[in-house]
C-alpha positions as CSV (number, residue, x, y, z in Angstrom):
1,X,0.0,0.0,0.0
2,X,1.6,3.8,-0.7
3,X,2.1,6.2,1.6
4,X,3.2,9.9,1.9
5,X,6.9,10.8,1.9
6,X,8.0,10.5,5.4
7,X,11.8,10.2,5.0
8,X,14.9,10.1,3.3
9,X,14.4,6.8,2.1
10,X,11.2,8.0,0.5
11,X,12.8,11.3,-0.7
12,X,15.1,9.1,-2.7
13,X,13.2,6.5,-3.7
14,X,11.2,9.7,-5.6
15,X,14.3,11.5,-7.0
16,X,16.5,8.2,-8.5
17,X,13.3,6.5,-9.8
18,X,12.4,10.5,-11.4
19,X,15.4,10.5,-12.9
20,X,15.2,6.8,-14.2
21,X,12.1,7.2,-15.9
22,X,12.5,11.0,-17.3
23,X,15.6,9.2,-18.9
24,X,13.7,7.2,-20.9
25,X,12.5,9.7,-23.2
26,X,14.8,10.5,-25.7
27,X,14.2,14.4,-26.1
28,X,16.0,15.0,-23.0
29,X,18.7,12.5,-22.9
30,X,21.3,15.4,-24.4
31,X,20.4,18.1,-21.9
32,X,21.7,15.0,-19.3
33,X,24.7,13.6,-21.5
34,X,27.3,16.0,-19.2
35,X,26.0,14.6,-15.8
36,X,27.9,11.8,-13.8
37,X,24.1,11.2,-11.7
38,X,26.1,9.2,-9.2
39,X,27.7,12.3,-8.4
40,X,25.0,14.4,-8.8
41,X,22.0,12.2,-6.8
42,X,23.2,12.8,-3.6
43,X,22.7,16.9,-3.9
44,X,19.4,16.3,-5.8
45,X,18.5,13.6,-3.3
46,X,19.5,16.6,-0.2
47,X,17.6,19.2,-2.2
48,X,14.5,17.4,-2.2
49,X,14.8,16.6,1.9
50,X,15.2,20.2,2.2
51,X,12.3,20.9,0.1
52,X,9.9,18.1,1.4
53,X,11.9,17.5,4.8
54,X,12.9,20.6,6.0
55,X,16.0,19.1,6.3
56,X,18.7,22.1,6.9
57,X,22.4,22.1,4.9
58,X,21.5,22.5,1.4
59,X,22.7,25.8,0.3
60,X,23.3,25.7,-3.6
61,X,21.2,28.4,-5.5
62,X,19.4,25.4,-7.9
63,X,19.1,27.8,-10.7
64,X,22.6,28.9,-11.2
65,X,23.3,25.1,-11.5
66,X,20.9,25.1,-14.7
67,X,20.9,28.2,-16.1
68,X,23.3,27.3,-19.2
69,X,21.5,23.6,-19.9
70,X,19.6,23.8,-23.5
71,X,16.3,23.9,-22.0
72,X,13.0,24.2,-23.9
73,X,9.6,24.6,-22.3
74,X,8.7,21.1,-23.9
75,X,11.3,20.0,-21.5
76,X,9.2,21.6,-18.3
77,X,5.9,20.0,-19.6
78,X,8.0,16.7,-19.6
79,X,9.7,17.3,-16.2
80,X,6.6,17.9,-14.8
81,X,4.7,15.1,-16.7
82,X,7.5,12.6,-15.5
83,X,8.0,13.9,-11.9
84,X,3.6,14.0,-11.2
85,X,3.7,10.7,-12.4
86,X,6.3,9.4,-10.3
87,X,5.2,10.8,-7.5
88,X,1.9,9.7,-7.6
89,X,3.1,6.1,-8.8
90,X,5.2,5.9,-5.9
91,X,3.4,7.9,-3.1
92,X,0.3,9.3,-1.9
93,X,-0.8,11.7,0.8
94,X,0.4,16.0,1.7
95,X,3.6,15.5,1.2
96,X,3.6,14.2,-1.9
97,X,0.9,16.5,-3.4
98,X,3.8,19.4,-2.0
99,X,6.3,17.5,-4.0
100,X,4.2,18.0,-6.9
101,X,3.6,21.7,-6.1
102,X,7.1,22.3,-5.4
103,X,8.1,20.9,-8.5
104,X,5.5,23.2,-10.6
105,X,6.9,26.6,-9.0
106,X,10.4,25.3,-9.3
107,X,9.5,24.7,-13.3
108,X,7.8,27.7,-13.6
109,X,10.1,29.7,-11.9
110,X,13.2,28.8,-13.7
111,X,10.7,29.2,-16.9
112,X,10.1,32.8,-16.1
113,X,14.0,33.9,-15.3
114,X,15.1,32.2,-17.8
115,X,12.5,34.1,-20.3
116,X,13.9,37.0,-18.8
117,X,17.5,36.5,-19.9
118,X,16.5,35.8,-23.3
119,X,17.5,32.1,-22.7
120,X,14.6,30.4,-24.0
């Protein structure tokens, strides 16, 4: 039976299955090709516990880490697509609908500044 995100088990059972499944599609495997994600998961994995957990130490401005990627906004509809699905595969309950939340104003915000700097 599911149940909400609770802790950082949960946190990264959301984020590595995310990224497992957005990797299937194609479109977005170049905008990826430059990331060593065993590297990388462990500072996506403490981003969402800070996000969903409260969880204090992560410090890294998220947007400066993506502001140069090719991004289109068919890749946010995707992201988003991907990540609601995952969540709600995976998990159900407040927590989870927050991830989901989260994730929109992260997508829309980066949308926005990145409109804004003639990026996209």
């Amino acid at each position: 039976m599911k149940h909400d995100i609770l802790n950082t088990e949960d946190v990264s059972l959301l984020v590595k299955t995310f990224y497992a499944n957005l990797m299937l599609h194609e479109e977005v495997k170049p905008i990826f090709a430059h990331v060593d994600f065993e590297k990388h998961m462990p500072q996506m994995i403490a981003f969402w516990e800070f996000v969903l957990l409260d969880k204090a130490g992560y410090t890294t401005n998220i947007f400066d880490k993506h502001v140069n990627l090719p991004l289109k906004e068919s890749d946010f509809v995707l992201w988003l697509s991907v990540f609601e699905e995952t969540a709600h595969h995976l998990f159900v309950g407040e927590k989870t609908q927050l991830a989901i939340q989260r994730g929109q104003v992260i997508a829309y915000t980066f949308q926005q500044k990145l409109k804004n700097m003639g990026k996209m």
